[in-house]
GULOVEX-413431 format. One record per residue (C-alpha): x, y, z. Coordinates in steps of 0.02 Angstrom, whole numbers, plus 50000, padded with zeros to 5 digits. Example, Ala and Ser with C-alpha at 12.3 -4.5 7.8 and 13.67 -1.06 7.14 Angstrom:
BEGIN
SITE      X      Y      Z
SITE  50615  49775  50390
SITE  50684  49947  50357
//
This chain:
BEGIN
SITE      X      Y      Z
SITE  47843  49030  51408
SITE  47845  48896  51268
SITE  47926  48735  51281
SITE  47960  48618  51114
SITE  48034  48466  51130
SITE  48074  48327  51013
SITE  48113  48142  51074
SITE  48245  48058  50990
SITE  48237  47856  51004
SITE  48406  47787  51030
SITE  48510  47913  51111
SITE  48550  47944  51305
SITE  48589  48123  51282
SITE  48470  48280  51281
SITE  48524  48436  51229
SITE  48410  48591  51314
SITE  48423  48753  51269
SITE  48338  48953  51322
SITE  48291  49039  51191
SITE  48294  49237  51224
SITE  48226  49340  51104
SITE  48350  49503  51164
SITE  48488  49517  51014
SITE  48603  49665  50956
SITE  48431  49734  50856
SITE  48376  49756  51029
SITE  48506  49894  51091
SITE  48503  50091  51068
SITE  48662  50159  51037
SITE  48720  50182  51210
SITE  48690  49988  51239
SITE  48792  49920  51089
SITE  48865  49767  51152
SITE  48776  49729  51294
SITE  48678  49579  51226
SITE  48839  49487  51209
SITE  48923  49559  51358
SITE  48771  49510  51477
SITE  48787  49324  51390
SITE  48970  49327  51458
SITE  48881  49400  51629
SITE  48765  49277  51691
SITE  48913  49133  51708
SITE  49006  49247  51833
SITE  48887  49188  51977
SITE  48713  49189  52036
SITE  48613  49219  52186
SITE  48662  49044  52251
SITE  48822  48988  52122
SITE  48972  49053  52109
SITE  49056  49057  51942
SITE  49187  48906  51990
SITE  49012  48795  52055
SITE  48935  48824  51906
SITE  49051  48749  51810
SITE  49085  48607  51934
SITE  48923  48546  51928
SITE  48896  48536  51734
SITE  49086  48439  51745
SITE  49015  48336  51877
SITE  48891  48258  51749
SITE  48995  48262  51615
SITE  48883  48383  51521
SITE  48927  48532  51402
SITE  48868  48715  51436
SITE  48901  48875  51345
SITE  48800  49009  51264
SITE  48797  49107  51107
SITE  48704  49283  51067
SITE  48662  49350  50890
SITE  48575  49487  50797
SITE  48395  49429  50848
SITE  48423  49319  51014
SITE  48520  49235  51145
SITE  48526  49043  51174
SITE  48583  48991  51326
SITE  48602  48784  51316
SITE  48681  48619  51390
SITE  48688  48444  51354
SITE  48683  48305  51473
SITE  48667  48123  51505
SITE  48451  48091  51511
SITE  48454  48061  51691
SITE  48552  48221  51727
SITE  48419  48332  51637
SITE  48325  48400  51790
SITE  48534  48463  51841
SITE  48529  48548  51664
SITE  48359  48624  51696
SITE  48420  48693  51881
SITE  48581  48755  51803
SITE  48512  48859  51667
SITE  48354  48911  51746
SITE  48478  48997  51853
SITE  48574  49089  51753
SITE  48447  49169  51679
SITE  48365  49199  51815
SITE  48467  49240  51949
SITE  48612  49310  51913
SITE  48696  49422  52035
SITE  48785  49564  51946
SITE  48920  49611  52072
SITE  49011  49758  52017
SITE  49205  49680  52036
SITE  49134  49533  51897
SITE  49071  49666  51799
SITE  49228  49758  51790
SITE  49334  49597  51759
SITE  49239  49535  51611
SITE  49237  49700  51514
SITE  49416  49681  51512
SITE  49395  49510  51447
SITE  49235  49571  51317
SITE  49364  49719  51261
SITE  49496  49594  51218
SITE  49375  49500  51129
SITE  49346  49661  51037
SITE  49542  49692  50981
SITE  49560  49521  50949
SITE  49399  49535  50830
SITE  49456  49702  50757
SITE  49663  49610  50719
SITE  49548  49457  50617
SITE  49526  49537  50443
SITE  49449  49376  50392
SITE  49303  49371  50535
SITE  49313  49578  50532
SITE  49227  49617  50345
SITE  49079  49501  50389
SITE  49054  49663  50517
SITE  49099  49793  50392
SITE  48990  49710  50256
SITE  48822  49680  50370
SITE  48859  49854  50445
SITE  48854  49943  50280
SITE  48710  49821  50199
SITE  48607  49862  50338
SITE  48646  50042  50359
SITE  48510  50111  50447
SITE  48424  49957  50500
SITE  48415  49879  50669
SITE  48519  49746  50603
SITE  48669  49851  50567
SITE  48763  49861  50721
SITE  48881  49719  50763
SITE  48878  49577  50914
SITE  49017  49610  50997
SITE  48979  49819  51016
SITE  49092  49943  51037
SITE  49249  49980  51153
SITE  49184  50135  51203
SITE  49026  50078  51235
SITE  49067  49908  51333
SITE  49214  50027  51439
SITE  49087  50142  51494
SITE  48927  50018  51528
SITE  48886  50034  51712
SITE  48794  49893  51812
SITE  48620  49980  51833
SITE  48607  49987  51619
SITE  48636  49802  51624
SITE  48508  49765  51746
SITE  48392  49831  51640
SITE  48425  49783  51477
SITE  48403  49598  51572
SITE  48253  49645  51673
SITE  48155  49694  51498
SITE  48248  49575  51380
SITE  48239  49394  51501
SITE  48079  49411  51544
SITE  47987  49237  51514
SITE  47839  49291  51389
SITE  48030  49309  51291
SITE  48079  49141  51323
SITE  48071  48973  51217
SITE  48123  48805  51288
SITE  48180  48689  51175
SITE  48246  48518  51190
SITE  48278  48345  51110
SITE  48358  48173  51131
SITE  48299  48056  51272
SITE  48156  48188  51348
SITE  47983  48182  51370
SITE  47899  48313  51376
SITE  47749  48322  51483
SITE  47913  48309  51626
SITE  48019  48443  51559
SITE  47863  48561  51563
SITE  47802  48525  51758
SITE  48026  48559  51766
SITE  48017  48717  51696
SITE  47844  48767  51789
SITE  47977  48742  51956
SITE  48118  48805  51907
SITE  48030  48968  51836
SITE  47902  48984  51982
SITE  47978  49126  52081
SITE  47982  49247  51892
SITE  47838  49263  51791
SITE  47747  49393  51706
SITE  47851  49518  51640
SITE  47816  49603  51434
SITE  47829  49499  51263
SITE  47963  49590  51159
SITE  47845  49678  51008
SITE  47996  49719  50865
SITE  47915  49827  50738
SITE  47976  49760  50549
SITE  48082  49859  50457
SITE  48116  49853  50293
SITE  48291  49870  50214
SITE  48322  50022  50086
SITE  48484  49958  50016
SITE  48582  50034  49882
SITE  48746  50009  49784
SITE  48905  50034  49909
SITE  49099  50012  49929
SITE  49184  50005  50088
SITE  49370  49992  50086
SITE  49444  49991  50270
SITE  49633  50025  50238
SITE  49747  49882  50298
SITE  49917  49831  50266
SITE  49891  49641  50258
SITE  49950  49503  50166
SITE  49778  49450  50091
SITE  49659  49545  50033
SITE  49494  49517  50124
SITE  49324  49522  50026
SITE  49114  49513  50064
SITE  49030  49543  49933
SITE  48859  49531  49918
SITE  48670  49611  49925
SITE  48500  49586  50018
SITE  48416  49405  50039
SITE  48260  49336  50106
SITE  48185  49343  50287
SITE  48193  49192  50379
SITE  47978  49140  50352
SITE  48024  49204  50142
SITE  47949  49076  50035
SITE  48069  49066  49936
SITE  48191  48993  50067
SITE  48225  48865  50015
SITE  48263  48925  49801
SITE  48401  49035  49904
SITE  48461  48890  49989
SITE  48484  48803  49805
SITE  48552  48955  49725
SITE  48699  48973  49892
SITE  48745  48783  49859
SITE  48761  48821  49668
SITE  48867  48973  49697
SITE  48989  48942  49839
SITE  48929  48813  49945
SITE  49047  48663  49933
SITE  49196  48600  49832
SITE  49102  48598  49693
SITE  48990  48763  49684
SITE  49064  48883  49555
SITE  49162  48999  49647
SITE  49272  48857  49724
SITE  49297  48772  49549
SITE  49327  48922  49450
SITE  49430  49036  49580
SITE  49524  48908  49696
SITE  49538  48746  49586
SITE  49537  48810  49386
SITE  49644  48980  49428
SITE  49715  48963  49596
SITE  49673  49136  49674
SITE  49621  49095  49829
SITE  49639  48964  49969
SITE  49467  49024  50036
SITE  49313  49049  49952
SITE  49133  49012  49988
SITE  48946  49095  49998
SITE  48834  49111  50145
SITE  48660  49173  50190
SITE  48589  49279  50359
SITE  48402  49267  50360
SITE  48323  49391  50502
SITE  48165  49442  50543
SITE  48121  49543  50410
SITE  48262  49530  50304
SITE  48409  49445  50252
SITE  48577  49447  50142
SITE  48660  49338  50034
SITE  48871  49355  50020
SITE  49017  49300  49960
SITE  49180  49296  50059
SITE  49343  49269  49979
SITE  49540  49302  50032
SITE  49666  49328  49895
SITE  49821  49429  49858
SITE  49794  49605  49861
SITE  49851  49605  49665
SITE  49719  49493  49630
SITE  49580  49553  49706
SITE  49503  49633  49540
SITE  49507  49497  49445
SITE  49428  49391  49585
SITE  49299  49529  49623
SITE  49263  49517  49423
SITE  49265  49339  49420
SITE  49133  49327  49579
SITE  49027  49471  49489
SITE  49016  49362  49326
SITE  48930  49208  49424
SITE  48803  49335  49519
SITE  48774  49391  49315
SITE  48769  49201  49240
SITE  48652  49138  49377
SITE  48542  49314  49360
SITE  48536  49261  49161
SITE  48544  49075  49159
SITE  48494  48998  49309
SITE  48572  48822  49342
SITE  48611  48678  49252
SITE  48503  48507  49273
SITE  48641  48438  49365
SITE  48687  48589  49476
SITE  48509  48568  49526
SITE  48499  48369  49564
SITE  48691  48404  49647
SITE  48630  48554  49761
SITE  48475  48469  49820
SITE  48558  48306  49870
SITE  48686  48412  49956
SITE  48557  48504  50056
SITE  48467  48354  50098
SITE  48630  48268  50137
SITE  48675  48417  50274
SITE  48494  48415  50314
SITE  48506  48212  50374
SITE  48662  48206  50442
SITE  48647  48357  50557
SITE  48500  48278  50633
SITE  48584  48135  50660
SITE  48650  48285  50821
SITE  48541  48329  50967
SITE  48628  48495  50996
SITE  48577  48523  50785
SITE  48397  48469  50838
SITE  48392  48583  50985
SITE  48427  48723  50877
SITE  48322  48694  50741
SITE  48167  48702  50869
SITE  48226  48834  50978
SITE  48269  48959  50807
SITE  48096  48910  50722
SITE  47997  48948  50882
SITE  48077  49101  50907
SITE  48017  49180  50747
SITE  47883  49073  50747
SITE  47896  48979  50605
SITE  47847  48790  50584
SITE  47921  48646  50626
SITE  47935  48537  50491
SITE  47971  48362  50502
SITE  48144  48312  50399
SITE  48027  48209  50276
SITE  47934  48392  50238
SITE  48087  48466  50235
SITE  48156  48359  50104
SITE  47986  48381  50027
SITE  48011  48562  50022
SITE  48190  48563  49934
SITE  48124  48418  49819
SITE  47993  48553  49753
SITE  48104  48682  49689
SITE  48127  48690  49502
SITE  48242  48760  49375
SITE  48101  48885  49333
SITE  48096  48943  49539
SITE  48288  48970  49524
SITE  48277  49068  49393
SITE  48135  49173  49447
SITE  48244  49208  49609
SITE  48429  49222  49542
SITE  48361  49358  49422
SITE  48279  49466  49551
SITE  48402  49436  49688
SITE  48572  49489  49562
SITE  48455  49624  49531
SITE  48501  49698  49682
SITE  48575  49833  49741
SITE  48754  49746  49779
SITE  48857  49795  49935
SITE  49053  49774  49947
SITE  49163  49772  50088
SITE  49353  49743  50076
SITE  49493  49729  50187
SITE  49673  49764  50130
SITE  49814  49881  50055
SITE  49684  49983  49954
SITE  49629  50153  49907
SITE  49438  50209  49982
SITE  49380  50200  49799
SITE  49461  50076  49714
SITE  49335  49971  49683
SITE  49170  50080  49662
SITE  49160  50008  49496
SITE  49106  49827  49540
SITE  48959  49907  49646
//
């Protein structure tokens, strides 16, 4: 196991988090979903906690615990008062380790995982993010979604789950990471405690696949009042070294109040109430989109408008000012995020898990600093380029809207 801390004068908190590197790339087919169903799992009780005492004793501290799983890993994390650390460390250790799997808790949270599913599938909004990675990735590890399946998750019996845990939690998996008011040498003899009774166990070895994408439409028939939109094409893997140009050209584009797409859709035409760009950076790929919601009458003209920024900034690049705006931006988010221990936490515990380095926030400023226009450029003209993958949401036609792919 690796632990990385960070000490943070000033503050009484620490925020701790385990790092699992078992995500939805992870699953066959039969398993889709279990990633995020076993993160649901290990809160329903352990070996020597019940559900109700687990909770109890973070609320006892006043601390925060929760979890989250993704496409790549599983972070399972807390944040207490300094002195109540070695609580935290207990607390998570054992729900990772030790959870107890009984069939009736099983059975009770797949109903609650396959309402999470309908309630998933009746959000339009959070829904094409799903269709659009699922048809970018088509083919790729990446493709299938968090949450699963409702077949899948109805049908997952207690002995798969065991398993998937057994190979996917073993420590050689796990990273550590922590920061606020903790020093380290401590949280490491901790860990050696808490994790004395499991050890050994196989690293995860993911081979890397590249992405073959090519132009594509997806139009999931819906009668809904907005029409929902993801638009978008293949981006950079998250150790790319050209990071951090992407990060300049998603500011530009849709990242704020004053990118392009909210000042020329929402503000100068009105179309929209919601419209904005993001970025998913993976192992060994990534993917840059745009999301927008709009009346279904106006989604051409906002699917043209969109289009014509990917073709400016392919052409053009950015403006002096767009540049000096995005950077102070980034650097901005950068700061003030740190300014969070739970932020800090998962800056380490992301990094180490795809092994990338930890830069200080000085080298990360010095990183974004170095970008030029030239760099932009370079990148916005290869990455429009693209083969460009469209998802939509709405009142629509399978092919109606081939044309902007």
């Amino acid at each position: 196991m690796r632990v990385v801390t960070e000490f943070v004068p000033g503050v009484r908190s620490v925020s701790i988090g385990l790092w699992i590197k078992a995500g939805t790339r992870d699953e066959t087919r039969s398993q889709a979903g279990v990633t995020h169903f076993l993160e649901h799992l290990i809160f329903k009780g352990t070996n020597s906690r019940s559900a109700r005492q687990i909770a109890e004793t973070f609320d006892s501290v006043g601390g925060e615990l929760n979890a989250f799983s993704a496409k790549e890993y599983t972070c399972v994390y807390g944040r207490v008062i300094d002195k109540h650390l070695d609580v935290a460390v207990d607390v998570l250790s054992d729900l990772v380790i030790h959870p107890i799997f009984r069939p009736d808790d099983i059975d009770s949270e797949r109903t609650v995982v396959l309402e999470e599913i309908n309630m998933h599938e009746d959000a339009p909004s959070e829904l094409v993010h799903d269709i659009f990675d699922s048809t970018l990735f088509h083919g790729h590890p990446l493709g299938p979604r968090i949450l699963g399946t409702a077949k899948v998750i109805g049908n997952l019996d207690r002995k798969e789950v065991i398993t998937y845990w057994m190979n996917g939690y073993a420590t050689p998996n796990i990273v550590v990471a922590a920061a606020g008011n903790v020093e380290h040498n401590k949280l490491v003899g901790q860990i050696e405690a808490a994790f004395s009774d499991r050890t050994g166990g196989q690293a995860r070895r993911r081979r890397a696949r590249s992405l073959k994408a090519h132009a594509q439409s997806v139009v999931r028939p819906k009668e809904t009042q907005q029409a929902h939109i993801c638009y978008g094409m293949e981006g950079a893997n998250v150790l790319d070294e050209d990071r951090y140009v992407l990060s300049i050209i998603d500011v530009v584009l849709g990242g704020g109040m004053s990118s392009r797409l909210f000042q020329k859709i929402r503000e100068k035409r009105g179309l929209v109430y919601s419209v904005y760009s993001y970025r998913g950076q993976y192992a060994d790929t990534g993917s840059l989109a745009v999301y927008a919601g709009t009346a279904p009458d106006k989604a051409e003209q906002v699917l043209g408008l969109i289009r014509h920024e990917f073709e400016a900034l392919a052409l053009r690049g950015v403006t002096n000012p767009e540049l000096a705006r995005a950077k102070e931006q980034l650097k901005g988010n950068l700061v003030l995020g740190l300014e969070d221990v739970t932020t800090r936490m998962n800056r380490l515990g992301r990094n180490s898990i795809y092994g990338a380095e930890i830069l200080s926030a000085d080298e990360l400023i010095e990183r974004v600093e170095a970008v030029t226009k030239a760099d932009v450029s370079r990148v916005a003209a290869d990455l429009f380029a693209r083969p460009r993958t469209l998802a939509v949401i709405g009142p629509f036609e399978p092919d109606e809207f081939d044309r902007f792919v």
